[in-house]
N, C-alpha and C positions, 0 to 999 in steps of 0.2 A: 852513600848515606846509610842510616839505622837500618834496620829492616823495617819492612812496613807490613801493617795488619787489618785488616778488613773488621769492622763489626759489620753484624746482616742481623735488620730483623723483620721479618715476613708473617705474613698470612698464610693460612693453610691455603696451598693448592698453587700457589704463585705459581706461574711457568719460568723454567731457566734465561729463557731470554729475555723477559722482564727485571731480573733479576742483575745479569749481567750486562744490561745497558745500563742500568742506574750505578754498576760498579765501573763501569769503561769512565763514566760522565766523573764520578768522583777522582779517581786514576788524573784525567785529563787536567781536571784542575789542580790536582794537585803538581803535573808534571811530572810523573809518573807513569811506568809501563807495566803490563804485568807481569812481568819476570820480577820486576823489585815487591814484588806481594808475597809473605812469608807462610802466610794463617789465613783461614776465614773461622772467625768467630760468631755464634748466635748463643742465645737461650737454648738449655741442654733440651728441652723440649723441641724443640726444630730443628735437631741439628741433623735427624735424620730425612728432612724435609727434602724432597724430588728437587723441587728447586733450589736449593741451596749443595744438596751435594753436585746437583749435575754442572751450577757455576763452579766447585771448588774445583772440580775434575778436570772443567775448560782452563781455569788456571793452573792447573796442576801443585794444587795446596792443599795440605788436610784440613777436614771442619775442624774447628775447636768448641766448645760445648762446657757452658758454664752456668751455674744454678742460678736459679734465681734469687737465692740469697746470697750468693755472690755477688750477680749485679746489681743490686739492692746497695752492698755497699760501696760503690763506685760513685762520686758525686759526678754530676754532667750537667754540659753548661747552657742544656738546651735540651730542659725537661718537658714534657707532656704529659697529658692527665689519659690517655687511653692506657699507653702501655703502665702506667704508673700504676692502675685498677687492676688490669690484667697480669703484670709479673713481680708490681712490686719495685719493679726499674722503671724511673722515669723517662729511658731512651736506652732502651736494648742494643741499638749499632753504637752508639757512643760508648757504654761502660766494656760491651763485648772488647770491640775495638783497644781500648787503655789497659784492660785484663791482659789480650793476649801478647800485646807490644811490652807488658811489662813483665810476663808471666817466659815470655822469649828472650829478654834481655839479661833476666836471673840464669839462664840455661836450664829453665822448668816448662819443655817444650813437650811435653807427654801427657795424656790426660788425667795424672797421678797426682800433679804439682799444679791446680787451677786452684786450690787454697791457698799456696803461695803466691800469686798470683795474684790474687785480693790482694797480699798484702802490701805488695810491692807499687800497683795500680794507687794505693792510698798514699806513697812515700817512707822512706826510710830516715827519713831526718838529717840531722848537717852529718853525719860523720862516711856517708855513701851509702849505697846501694844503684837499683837501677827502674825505672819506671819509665810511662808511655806519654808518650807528647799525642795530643789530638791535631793533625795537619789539615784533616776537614772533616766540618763537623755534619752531623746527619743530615745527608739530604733525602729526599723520599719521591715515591710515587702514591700510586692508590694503595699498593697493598706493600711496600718493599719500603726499609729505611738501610741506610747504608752509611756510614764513618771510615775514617783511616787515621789509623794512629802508625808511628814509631817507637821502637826501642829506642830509649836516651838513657846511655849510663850516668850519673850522677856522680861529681866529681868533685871534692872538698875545696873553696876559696876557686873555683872556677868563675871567669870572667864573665864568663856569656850565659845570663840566669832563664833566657830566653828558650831555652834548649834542654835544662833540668829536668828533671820527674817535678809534678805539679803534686802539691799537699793538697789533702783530701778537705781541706775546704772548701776549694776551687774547680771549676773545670775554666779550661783552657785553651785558647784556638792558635796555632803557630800562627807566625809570620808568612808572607809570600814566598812558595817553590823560589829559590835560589836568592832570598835575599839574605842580610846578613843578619844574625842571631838577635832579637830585640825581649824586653823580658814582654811577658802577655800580658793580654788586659782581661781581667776575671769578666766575663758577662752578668752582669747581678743587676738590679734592678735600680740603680742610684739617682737618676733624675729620668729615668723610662718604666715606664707600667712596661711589665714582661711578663702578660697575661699565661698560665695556659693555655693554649689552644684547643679547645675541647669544639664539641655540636654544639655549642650552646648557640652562638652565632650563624645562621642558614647564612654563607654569602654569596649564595646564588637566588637568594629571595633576590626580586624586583618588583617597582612599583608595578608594574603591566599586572603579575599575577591577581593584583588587586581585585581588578577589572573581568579577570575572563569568565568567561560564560555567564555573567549578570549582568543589566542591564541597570547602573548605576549610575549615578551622577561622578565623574571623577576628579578626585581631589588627590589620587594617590600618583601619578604618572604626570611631570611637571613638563610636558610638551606644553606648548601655546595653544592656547583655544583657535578654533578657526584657523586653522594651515595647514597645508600652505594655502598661499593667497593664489590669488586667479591667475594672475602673471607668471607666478613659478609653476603653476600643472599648466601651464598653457606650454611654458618652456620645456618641460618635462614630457609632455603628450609628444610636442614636434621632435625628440630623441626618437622616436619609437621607429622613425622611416629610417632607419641609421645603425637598428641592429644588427643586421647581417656583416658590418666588420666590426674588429674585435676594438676593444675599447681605445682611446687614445687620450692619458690623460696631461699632456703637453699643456692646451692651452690652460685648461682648468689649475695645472700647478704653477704655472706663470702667474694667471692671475689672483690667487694666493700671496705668492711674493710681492705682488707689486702690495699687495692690499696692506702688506705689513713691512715693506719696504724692504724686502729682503732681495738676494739674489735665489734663483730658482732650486741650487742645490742647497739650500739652507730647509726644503719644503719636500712631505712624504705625503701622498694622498693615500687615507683606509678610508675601509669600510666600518666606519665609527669610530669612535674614541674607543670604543672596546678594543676592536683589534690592535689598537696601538698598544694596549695595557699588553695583552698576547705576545708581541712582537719583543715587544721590552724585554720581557720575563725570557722569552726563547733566545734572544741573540744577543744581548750584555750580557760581558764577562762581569757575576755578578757572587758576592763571598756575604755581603751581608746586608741583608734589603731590611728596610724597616717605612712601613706607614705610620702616619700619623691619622687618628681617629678621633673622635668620629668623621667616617670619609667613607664612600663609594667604594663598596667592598671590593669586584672586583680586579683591582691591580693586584692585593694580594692574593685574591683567591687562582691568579693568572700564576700568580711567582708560587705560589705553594702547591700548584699542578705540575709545576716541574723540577719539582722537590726543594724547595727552597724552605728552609726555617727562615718564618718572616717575623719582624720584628716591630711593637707594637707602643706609640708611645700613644696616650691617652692624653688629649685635651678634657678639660675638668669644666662644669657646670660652673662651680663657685668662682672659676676665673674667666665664664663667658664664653670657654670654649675656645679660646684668645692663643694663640702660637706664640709658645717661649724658645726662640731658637736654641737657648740652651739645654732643653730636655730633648734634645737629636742625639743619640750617643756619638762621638766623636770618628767611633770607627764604622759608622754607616757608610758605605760606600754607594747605596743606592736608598735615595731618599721620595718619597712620593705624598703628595701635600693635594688637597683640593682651593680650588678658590674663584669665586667666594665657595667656601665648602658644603658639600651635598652630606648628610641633613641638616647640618645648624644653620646655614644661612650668613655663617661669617665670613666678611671678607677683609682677609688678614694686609697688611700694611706690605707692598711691594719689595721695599727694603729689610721688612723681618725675614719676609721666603729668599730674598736674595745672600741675607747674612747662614745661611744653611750652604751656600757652594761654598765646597771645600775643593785642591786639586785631588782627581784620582775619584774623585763621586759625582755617580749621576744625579742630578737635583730634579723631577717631574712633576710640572706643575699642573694638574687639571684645572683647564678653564672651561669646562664644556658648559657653563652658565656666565661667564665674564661678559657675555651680552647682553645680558640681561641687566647691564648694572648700567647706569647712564655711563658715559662718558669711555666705557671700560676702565675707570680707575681701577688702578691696584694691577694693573696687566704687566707680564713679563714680555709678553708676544714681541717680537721684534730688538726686542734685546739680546746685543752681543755680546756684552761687556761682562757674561754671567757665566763664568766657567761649569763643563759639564749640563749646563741648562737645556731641558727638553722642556717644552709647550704643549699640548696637548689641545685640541679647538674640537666640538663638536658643532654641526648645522643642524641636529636633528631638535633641539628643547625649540628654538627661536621659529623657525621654520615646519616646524611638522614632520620630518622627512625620518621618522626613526623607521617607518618601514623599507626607507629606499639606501642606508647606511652609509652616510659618511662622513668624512670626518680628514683630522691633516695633522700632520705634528710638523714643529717650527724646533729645528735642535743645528748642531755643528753639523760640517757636512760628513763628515767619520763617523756620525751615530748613525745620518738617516741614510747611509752605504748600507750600513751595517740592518739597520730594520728591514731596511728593500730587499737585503738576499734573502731575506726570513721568511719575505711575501710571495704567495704564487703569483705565476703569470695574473697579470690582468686583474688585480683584486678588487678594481674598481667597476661598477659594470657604465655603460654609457650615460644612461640617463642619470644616474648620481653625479657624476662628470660635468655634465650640464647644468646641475643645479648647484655645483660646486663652482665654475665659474659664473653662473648668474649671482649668486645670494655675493659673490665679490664684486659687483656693481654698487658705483656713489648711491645711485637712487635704491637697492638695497639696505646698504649700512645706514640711510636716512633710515627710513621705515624700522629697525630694528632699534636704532637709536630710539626715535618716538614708541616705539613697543615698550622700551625700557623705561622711558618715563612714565607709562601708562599702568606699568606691572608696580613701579615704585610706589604710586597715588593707591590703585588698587589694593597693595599689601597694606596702605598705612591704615586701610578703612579695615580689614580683616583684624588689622591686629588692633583697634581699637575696641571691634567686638566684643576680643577673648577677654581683652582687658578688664572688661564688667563680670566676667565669672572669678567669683574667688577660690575656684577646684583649680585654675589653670594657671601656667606660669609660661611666659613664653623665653626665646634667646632675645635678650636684648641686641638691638642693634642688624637686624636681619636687614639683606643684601639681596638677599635674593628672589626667586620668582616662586620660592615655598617659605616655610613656617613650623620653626621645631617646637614643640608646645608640649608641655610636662603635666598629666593627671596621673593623680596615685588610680590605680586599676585600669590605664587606659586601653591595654587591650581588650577587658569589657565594656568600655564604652565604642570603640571601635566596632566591635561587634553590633552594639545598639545603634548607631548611624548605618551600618550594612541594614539591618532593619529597615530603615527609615529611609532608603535610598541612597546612601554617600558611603563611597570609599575612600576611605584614609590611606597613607601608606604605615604601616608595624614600623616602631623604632629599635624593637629588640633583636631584630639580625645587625643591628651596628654596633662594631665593638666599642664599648664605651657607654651602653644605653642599655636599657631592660623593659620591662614590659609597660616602664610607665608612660613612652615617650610616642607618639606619632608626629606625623608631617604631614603635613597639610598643602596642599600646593593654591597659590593666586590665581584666584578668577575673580570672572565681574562683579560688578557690585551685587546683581541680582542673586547668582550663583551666592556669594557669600553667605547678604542675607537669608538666605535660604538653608545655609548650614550651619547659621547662628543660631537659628531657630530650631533645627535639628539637633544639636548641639545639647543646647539647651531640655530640650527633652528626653537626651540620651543619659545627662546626667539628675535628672528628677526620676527615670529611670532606677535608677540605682538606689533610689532613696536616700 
C-alpha cells in the first residue's frame, strides 16, 4: 500500500508509552504494522517533545514538525475547539497526518519542503499531483491525539475516487483496511449537530453530587424513594453468610433470561449499567460512535476515554426532544439512544429506535428507567429480530440498589462473548447476584409494575404544579420517573431551592441544554407539594 503517516498531538510531559499505545491501538485498526509507518508528524513546537521522539525512535521514523500555520491550513474532519485556541488547527494529529502523507508522496520528505506540503495536503486539481488520504481519524487519550494518513498519488480519469488526494474543502475518512476503493463521505454537519467538544459539558457531573455532604431534600438522583423494600434487604442481608466463595452468577443470569425469554447466552450480568457503557467502548470494534442527546452522559464520556471522537446528534426542544431516525448519520457504526431518555423523560416509539439498526452497527439502547413506565411500552428487551441490538437494564432507580451495582445487558451472543472477555474475574459480587435474581421474581415485577403506576399519578400532580408558574415550561409528554423543566436563569434559581432545602439536578452538563434547564425527579405528593412552594419562592426570589 502508500506509505503511511502518523500525525501526534501531545501534551507537555506525555510519557513514551502513553504515546505509543494509543499509536499500536490506531496501527491495529487500521491493519497495519509498524514497519508500514513512514513519519511521525506534530506541531513544530513538540516535535522535540521526550514523548514523541522516544515513540518515533521505537518505530524507527523521523519526527516531522510543521507550523502551526501550516496546520491552520489543512481542513480536518473532526475539529475541536482546545487545540483550535491553542494552535490555530482544529486537530493537530489529523492536518499533521495529511501534511506529512502528502508532503511524502510529492518526494518533499526533508524538513525544507513542509510548505509544499500544505500545498499538496490541500489538492492539486484534475490535472494530478499527489496528496494524503486520512485512514483513521484522531483518536485520543488524556493527553495524546494520534491519526494516520497515506500517500495517494492522484491520477487523471482515475476510476476509484475513493483513494484520490481529498480538496481542501473536505476532510475525509477511508474505507475499511482491505476493502475495495469507495469515494468518502465528507463529515459535515447535514442532518447531525457536530458540536465542538470543548469543557462546556462536565460529563462526569451526576445527580449523587447534588446531594453530598448537605442534608437536603432530593429531587436531583431519580432512585425510588423508600428502597429497597424489606424483602429485598432481608434477601440481601442472608448473601452475607455466603461470602467466603467467590461469586457465582449462574442462577441470577438464568433467571434474567427466563424474565425476558431469552436463552442464557443472550444475557451479561455488571456491575451497573455503567460498566456496561465501559465494556462497550473497550471491546467493540468501533470507527464511528455517535449519541444522540440529550442522554446520560456517560456512554460517550466511556467511548471518548479511550479515544474515540464521538459523535453528537442533538434532539431539539421545538420538536419535543422527539427521535428523527433520519438525523443518525448513515455511517454511524455505533449508535447509543436512551429510553424513555434521561433528562427529557421521553419515550421514544419502539419502532423509530428499531428503524436506526443498520447491518454492521451496534444499536444501544438504555432502558435503565423502562420500569418505570407501566407496562414497559416502547421495550426492545427480548427482541431478536433487531440486528446488532444491545439492551442495557439497570436494578438500581426501581430498587434502590445503586450502592450495591447492578445491572445486565440483553444483546446477540457475539457481543456478550465479547463484553465478558473485557470483564474481570467475578465482576459481580454475591449479594448484588442475589438481588439480581430476586428483583426477577413474578411477585417482583408486580410491585415495580404497581411503582410505575404510582410514579405515573405522582408525576401528573408535579407536573400540574409547574404548570401554574408562567417562568416554566416543562417536555411535554414525560415518561418518566423525573421532569425536564425550562427557566430562563435556572441555575440561580437552583441555587435558591439549595437554600430552602431541595436539590435539583443542573441541566447544563447535557449536551443539548444550558444553564436554563433542570430535572426534577417524582416524589410523593407531600414531597412535591413542598417543592412547589419552594419553588415558588425561589422564583419571587429573583424578583
Amino acid at each position: 500500500m502508500a506509505s503511511a503517516h502518523l500525525g501526534v498531538g501531545a501534551r507537555s510531559g506525555v510519557p513514551v508509552d502513553e504515546v505509543l499505545a494509543l499509536i499500536e491501538a490506531v496501527l491495529r485498526e487500521a491493519g497495519l504494522r509498524r514497519a508500514d509507518v513512514r513519519s511521525l508528524a506534530t506541531l513544530d513546537a513538540r516535535a522535540a517533545e521526550p514523548g514523541i521522539t522516544g515513540a518515533a525512535e521505537v518505530l524507527g521514523v523521523p519526527v516531522r514538525g510543521f507550523t502551526a500555520e501550516e496546520l491552520a491550513g489543512v481542513p480536518v474532519p473532526h475539529p475541536s475547539a482546545l487545540p483550535l485556541a491553542a494552535t490555530g488547527t482544529a486537530s493537530v494529529a489529523e492536518a499533521a497526518a495529511l501534511l506529512a502523507a502528502a508532503a511524502a508522496d510529492e518526494g518533499t520528505a526533508d524538513e525544507g519542503a513542509a510548505g509544499e506540503g500544505t500545498a499538496a495536503a490541500g489538492g492539486t486539481g484534475p490535472t494530478g499531483g499527489a496528496g494524503g488520504l486520512l485512514l483513521v481519524p484522531k483518536r485520543k487519550t488524556r493527553r495524546v491525539t494520534c491519526a494516520l494518513a497515506a500517500s495517494v498519488p492522484f491520477r487523471p480519469n482515475e476510476d476509484a475516487p475513493g483513494v484520490r488526494l481529498l480538496r481542501r474543502t473536505h476532510g475525509y475518512i477511508a474505507g475499511e483496511p482491505g476493502s475495495p476503493p469507495t469515494i468518502p463521505t465528507p463529515h459535515t454537519t447535514a442532518a447531525m449537530d457536530m458540536h465542538l467538544h470543548t469543557d462546556a459539558h462536565d460529563l462526569r457531573h451526576h445527580g449523587d453530587a447534588e446531594v453530598r455532604d448537605e442534608k437536603l431534600i432530593d429531587l436531583a438522583v431519580n432512585v425510588r424513594t423508600n428502597t429497597p423494600p424489606d424483602w429485598l434487604r432481608r434477601r440481601i442481608a442472608d448473601s452475607l453468610t455466603g461470602l467466603a466463595a467467590y461469586p457465582d452468577g449462574r442462577a441470577a443470569r438464568a433467571a434474567v433470561a427466563e424474565r425476558h425469554d431469552l436463552p442464557s447466552n443472550r444475557v451479561l450480568l455488571t456491575a451497573g449499567a455503567a460498566e456496561a457503557f465501559v465494556l462497550i467502548a473497550r471491546a467493540l470494534p468501533v470507527r464511528r460512535p455517535v449519541v444522540v442527546h440529550p442522554q446520560f452522559t456517560e456512554p460517550e464520556a466511556a467511548l471518548s476515554d479511550v479515544g474515540h471522537e464521538v459523535g453528537r446528534v442533538l434532539l431539539r426542544e421545538e420538536d419535543g426532544f422527539r427521535l428523527d431516525p433520519a438525523a443518525v448519520p448513515e455511517d454511524a457504526d455505533l449508535v447509543v439512544i436512551g429510553n424513555p431518555t434521561n433528562p427529557t423523560s421521553v419515550l421514544h416509539p419502539a419502532d423509530s429506535i428499531a428503524a436506526l439498526a443498520r447491518p454492521g452497527r451496534t444499536l444501544v439502547v438504555d432502558e435503565a428507567f423502562i420500569d418505570a413506565v407501566p407496562g414497559e411500552r416502547e421495550s426492545l428487551a427480548g427482541r431478536t429480530d433487531v440486528p446488532g441490538l444491545v439492551v442495557l437494564r439497570s436494578l438500581t432507580k426501581t430498587w434502590g440498589l445503586a450502592g450495591l451495582r447492578i445491572g445486565y445487558v440483553l444483546a446477540e451472543p457475539e457481543t456478550i462473548v465479547a463484553l465478558e472477555r473485557s470483564q474481570p474475574l467475578w465482576p459481580v459480587s454475591t449479594p448484588a447476584l442475589v438481588a439480581a435474581e430476586a428483583c426477577m421474581s413474578r411477585a417482583a415485577l408486580a410491585e415495580a409494575e404497581h411503582a410505575a403506576h404510582r410514579i405515573g399519578v405522582e408525576r401528573a400532580h408535579l407536573l400540574a404544579g409547574l404548570a401554574e408558574f408562567d417562568e416554566v415550561r416543562t417536555v411535554e409528554g414525560s415518561e418518566g420517573p423525573f421532569v425536564l423543566l425550562r427557566i430562563d436563569g435556572a441555575d440561580a434559581i437552583r441555587e435558591r431551592l439549595r437554600s430552602l432545602g431541595f436539590a435539583a439536578r443542573r441541566g447544563d452538563t447535557f449536551p443539548g441544554l444550558d444553564r436554563n434547564w433542570l430535572r426534577i425527579a417524582v416524589r410523593d405528593r407531600v414531597t412535591t407539594n413542598r417543592f412547589l412552594q419552594a419553588l415558588d419562592q425561589a422564583l419571587l426570589m429573583g424578583g
